[in-house]
N, C-alpha and C positions, 0 to 999 in steps of 0.2 A: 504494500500500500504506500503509494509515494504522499509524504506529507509536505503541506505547505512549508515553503523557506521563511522562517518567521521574519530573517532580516531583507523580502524582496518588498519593492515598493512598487504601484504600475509595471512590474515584469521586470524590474533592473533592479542589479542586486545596488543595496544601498553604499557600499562601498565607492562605486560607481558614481550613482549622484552626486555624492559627499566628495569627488576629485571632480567631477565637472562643475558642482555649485562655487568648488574653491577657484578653480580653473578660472572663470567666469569673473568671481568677484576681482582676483587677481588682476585682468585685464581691464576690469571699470576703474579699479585702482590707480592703474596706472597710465589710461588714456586722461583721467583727472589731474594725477602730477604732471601728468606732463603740461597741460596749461593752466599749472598755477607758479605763484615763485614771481620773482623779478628778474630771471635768467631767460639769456638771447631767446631759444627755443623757445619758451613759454609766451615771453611778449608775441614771438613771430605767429606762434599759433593761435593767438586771440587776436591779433591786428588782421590774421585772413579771414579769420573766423567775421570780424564787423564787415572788412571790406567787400566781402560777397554779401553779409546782410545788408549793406547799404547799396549797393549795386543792384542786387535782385529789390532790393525797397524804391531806390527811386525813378528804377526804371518799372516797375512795376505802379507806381503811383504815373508816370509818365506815360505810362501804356493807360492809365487810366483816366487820364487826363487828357488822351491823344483821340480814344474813342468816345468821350464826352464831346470833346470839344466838334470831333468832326459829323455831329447831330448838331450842334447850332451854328455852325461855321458854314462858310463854301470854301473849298481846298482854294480859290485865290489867296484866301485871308492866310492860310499856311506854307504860301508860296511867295508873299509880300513881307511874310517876317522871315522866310528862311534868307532871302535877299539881305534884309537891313541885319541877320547874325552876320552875312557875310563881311560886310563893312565893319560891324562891331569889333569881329573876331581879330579882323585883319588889322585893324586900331589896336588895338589890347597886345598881338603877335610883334607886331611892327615896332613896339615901341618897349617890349618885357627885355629889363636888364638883368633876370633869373632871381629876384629879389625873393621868392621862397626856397628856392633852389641852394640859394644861399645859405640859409636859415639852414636849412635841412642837412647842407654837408659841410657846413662851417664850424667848428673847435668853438668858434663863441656863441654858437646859435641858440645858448640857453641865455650868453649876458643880456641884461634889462637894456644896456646903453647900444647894444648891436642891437636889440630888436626896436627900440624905439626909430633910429633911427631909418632899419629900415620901413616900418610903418608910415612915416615922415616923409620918404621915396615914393610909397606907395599912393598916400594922400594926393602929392605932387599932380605926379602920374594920372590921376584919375581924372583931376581940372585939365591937365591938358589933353586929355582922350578925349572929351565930352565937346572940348572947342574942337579937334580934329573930326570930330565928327558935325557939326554945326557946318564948317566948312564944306564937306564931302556931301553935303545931303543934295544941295542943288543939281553937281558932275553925276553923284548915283540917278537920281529922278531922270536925264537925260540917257543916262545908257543904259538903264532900262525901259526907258517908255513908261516909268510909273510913278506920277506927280504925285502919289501919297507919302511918297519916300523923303519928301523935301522937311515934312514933318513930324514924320512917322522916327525917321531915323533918330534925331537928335531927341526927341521926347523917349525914345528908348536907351539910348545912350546915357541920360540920368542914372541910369544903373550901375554904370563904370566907375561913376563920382563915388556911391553908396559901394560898393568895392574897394574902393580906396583905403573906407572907413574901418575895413573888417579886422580886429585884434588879432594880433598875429598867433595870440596863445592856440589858435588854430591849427596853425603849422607844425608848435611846436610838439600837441600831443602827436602828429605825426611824426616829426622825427622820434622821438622818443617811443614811436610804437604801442600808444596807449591810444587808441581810436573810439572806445565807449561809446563812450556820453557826447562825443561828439557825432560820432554817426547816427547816434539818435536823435539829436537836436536836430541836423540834418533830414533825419525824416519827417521828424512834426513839423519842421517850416517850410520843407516840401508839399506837405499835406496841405497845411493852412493857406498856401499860395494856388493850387489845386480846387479848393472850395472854394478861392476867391475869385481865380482867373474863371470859373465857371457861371457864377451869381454874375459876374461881370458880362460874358458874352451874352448870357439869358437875358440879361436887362438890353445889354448895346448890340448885336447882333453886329461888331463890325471887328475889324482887325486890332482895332485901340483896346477891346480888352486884353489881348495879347499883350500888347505894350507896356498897358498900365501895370498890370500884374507882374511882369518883369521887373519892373523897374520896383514895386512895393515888397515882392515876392526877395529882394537884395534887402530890405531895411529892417524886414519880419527875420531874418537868418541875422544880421548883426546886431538884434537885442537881442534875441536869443544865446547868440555865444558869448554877451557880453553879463547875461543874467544868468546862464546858466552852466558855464564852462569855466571852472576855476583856474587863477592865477592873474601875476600882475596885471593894475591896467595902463594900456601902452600911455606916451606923453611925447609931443613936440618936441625931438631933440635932434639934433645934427652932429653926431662926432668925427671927427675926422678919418680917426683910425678905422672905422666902422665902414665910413663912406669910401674910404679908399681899396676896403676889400671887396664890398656887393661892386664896385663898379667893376673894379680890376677883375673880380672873379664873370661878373656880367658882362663886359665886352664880346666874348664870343657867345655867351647867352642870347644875347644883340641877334648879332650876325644870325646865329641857328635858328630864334624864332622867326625872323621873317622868310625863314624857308620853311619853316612850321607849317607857317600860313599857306603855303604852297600844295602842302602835303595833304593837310589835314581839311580846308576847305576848296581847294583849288576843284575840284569836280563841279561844285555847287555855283563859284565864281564865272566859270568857263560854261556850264552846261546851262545856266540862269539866261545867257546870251540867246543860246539856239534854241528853244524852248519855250512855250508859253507858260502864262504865272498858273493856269490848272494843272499843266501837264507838271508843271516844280512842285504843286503841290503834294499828288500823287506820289512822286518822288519822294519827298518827304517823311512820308508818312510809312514808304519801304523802309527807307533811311533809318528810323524812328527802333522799326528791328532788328533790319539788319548789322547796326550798328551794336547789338546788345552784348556778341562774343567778344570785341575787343575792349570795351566799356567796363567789362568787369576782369578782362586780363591787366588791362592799364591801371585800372584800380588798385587792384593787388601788386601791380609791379612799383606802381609811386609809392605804396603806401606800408608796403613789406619789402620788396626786393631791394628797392633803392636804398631803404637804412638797414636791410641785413648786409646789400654788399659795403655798406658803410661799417658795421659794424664788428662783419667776419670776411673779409677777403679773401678770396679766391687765391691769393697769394703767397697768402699765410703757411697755406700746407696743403697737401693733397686730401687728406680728409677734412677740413675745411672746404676746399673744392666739391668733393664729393656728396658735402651737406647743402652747399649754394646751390649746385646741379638739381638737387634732387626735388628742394623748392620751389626752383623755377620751372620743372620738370613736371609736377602737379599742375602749377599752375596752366601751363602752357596743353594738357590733358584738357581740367576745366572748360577753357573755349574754346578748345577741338570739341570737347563733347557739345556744348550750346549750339556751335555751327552745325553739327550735321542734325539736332535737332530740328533746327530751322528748316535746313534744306530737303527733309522732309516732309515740312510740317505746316511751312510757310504759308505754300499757296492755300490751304485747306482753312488756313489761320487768319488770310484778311478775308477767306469771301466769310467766315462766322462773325468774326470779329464788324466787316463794315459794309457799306452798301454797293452795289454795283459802278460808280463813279470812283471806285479804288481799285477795282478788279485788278489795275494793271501790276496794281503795289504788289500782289501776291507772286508770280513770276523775276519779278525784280528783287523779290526777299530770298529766293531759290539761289540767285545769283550773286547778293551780295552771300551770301553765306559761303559757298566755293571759295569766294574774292576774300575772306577773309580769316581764309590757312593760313599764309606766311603770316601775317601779324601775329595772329596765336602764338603759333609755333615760335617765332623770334622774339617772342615779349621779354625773355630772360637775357638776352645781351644788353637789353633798351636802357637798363640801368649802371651798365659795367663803368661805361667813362665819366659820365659825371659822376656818378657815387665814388671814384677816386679822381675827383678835382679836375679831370681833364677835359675842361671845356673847350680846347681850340680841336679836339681831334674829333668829339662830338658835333663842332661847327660841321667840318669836312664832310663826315657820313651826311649829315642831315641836308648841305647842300645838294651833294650827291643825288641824293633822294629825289629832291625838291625838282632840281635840274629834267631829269628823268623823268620824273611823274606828271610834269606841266609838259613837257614833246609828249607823251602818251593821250595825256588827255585831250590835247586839239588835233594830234591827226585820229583815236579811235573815238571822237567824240564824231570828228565830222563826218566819217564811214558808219560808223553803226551806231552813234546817238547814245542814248541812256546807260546800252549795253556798254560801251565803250569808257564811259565813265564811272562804271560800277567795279570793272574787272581794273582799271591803273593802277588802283595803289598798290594790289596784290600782284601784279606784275611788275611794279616799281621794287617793290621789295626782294623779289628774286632778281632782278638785274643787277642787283647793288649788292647782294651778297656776296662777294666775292671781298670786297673793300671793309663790309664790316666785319667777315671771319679775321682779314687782316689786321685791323684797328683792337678790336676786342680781343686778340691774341699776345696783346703784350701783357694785357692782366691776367690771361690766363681764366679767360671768359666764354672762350669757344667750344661749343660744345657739340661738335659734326655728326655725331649719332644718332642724338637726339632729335638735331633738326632733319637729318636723312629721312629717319621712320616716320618724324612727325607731319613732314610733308608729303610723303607717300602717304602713308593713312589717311590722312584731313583730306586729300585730294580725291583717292579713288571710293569713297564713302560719301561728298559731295555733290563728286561728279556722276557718282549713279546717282544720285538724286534727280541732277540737272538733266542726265538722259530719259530719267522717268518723265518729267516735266516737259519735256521738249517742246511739244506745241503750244505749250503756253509762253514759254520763253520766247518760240518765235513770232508771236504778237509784237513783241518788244521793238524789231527789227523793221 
């Protein structure tokens, strides 16, 4: 007669349970130390940790604020502000001497009298952005054909001023890798600007509540970090020592942003030309997604990468190396994964998400998504040379780029239009690879492997998507 095993519990002997219950507890144990403490690894693992929750938050409030809006809007209204960011942006690029950048890798970026200062830059700065755009509003309204811009521009540009004002202790929990309470202030004053930019079009039915909301949606975020973000508050001061290092070290900051602007808005500058303000809008509103993979790799790289390679260089030792690698290496997965999300998912995703005058957006999100492998995949070099001070060789690459991606955009803008403007920067970035394995290999930054497989996968996972899609893609054409 076989008698019960007194010590079985559900069919497993209890010995069993009692090494998997400990097994278990052991690994919650220790996935918790690891992100507590004041050590590199711990900050680095709660600074990714905010930065995808701010990322997935305010593109997510953004997404929700994109499909609100485009029920009381007509996509001109979204094709009239993507124009006046253009000029903004290019204001703002055009004239950044790295003044956070600074902060972020400079030995004094925690002194009061270095940050005041550069706060003091920043102020500057803002008054004369906001007259550089008062200027520019007339020349804009003429070469686009759009007299709303004569006014539209500079009442938006308000915003730049309110920018200027923003306490820099901002930055500094970024350098220091403490992102909390700041990424969350960040979402409530996203949100609160979200309900207002809403009320606002509901009542005006016009582009000006875009405007306004921008412009309020900056004043709601600096009481906020100034009530709710602990540490000094900044003051009017001018040091010399201070000044002489943001400019010295921003000179080629200079130089690199206004190839930024090249990079980063030069599609919308250039495609805005051949284009009507519906057809930009649509665009837009692809844009709005497609943009989302690198949105949250660039987040994670300013926000973790930049001060881990600050912090542990790649130089240091080979297992150092092998820990920066491994970082950037997740991260760079991350928005591999998002993209091919998209790129399957996209087109299914504007026609639920919007009404048939977006239709085209859905095809075009197929496309940025493919377009935006290389940037995934390369997010982990993007912080090697400034994060060791090396701003003239970062100048270099980024011209590089700039150069390249503006001959891309106006002969594949003028042959195949939208499409042609979607795929540049993703083909900018493989042209120039060669110059940045170069540049980034004296830090011992290059990491050939990773980018191998990572652009073969990102690609052939994409790109069957794009073959799935085909004929919708060929609308585009």
């Amino acid at each position: 007669m076989n008698m019960p095993w007194p010590w079985r519990t559900a069919g497993y002997p209890l010995s069993i349970q009692t090494s998997g219950a400990e097994m278990l507890r052991s690994r919650v144990e220790h996935a918790l130390s690891a992100v507590k403490g004041d050590g590199v690894k711990a900050k680095a693992l709660r600074s990714t940790f905010w930065s995808v929750v701010g990322v997935f938050g305010q593109n997510g409030i953004r997404l929700l604020s994109n499909i609100v809006l485009t029920r009381l809007l007509f996509p001109e209204a979204f094709g009239l502000m993507a124009l006046v960011q253009v000029f903004i942006v290019a204001l703002q690029t055009f004239s950044d001497i790295g003044i956070q950048t600074s902060i972020m890798q400079s030995k004094r970026g925690d002194d009061p009298n270095f940050l005041n200062t550069a706060w003091t830059l920043q102020i500057i700065r803002g008054f004369g952005l906001w007259l550089g755009a008062c200027a520019l509003a007339w020349p804009a309204a003429q070469i686009y054909g759009q007299p709303e811009l004569l006014l539209l521009l500079p009442a938006t540009a308000l915003s730049i001023i309110g920018l200027g004002f923003r306490p820099t202790r901002a930055v500094q929990v970024n350098r220091n890798l403490m992102l909390g309470r700041l990424t969350l202030i960040q979402l409530a004053a996203q949100f609160i600007m979200l309900v207002l930019t809403t009320v606002l079009a509901w009542w005006w039915h016009s582009v000006w509540a875009l405007a306004v909301a921008q412009v309020l949606g900056t004043v709601i975020g600096n009481v906020m970090i100034r009530a709710f973000l602990p540490g000094r508050p900044n003051r009017l001061q001018m040091e010399r020592e201070s000044l002489r290092e943001i400019i010295g070290f921003g000179s080629f900051i200079f130089l690199s942003t206004i190839a930024t602007f090249l990079i980063s808005m030069g599609d919308r500058a250039i495609l805005g030309a051949y284009i009507d303000v519906t057809s930009f809008g649509i665009y837009t509103v692809a844009l709005t997604f497609g943009t989302l993979p690198a949105l949250v790799v660039q987040a994670i790289g300013s926000k973790v990468l930049f001060p881990l390679y600050r912090i542990k260089s790649p130089m240091e030792s080979d297992e150092t190396r092998r820990k920066v690698f491994r970082a950037a290496r997740t991260v760079s997965a991350l928005g591999i994964g998002i993209a091919v999300v998209l790129a399957f998912t996209g087109d299914w995703l504007i026609r639920l998400l919007y009404d048939s005058r977006y239709a085209l957006a859905g095809p075009m999100l197929v496309l940025f998504a493919l377009g935006s492998i290389p940037s995934n995949v390369l997010i982990g070099s993007q912080s090697v040379l400034l994060s060791h001070g090396d701003s003239r060789r970062h100048f270099y690459l980024t011209l590089a780029q700039a150069v390249v991606q503006t001959a891309l955009l106006f002969v594949l803008i003028h042959f195949y239009g939208v499409v042609g403007a979607i795929l540049s920067p993703g083909l900018t970035l493989l042209l120039t690879y060669p110059l940045r394995a170069r540049l980034i290999a004296r830090y011992r930054g290059w990491d050939p492997l990773h980018d191998a497989l990572g652009l073969g996968l990102g690609f052939a996972l994409t790109g069957l998507a794009c073959a799935l899609h085909w004929q919708e893609i060929g609308k585009l054409f």
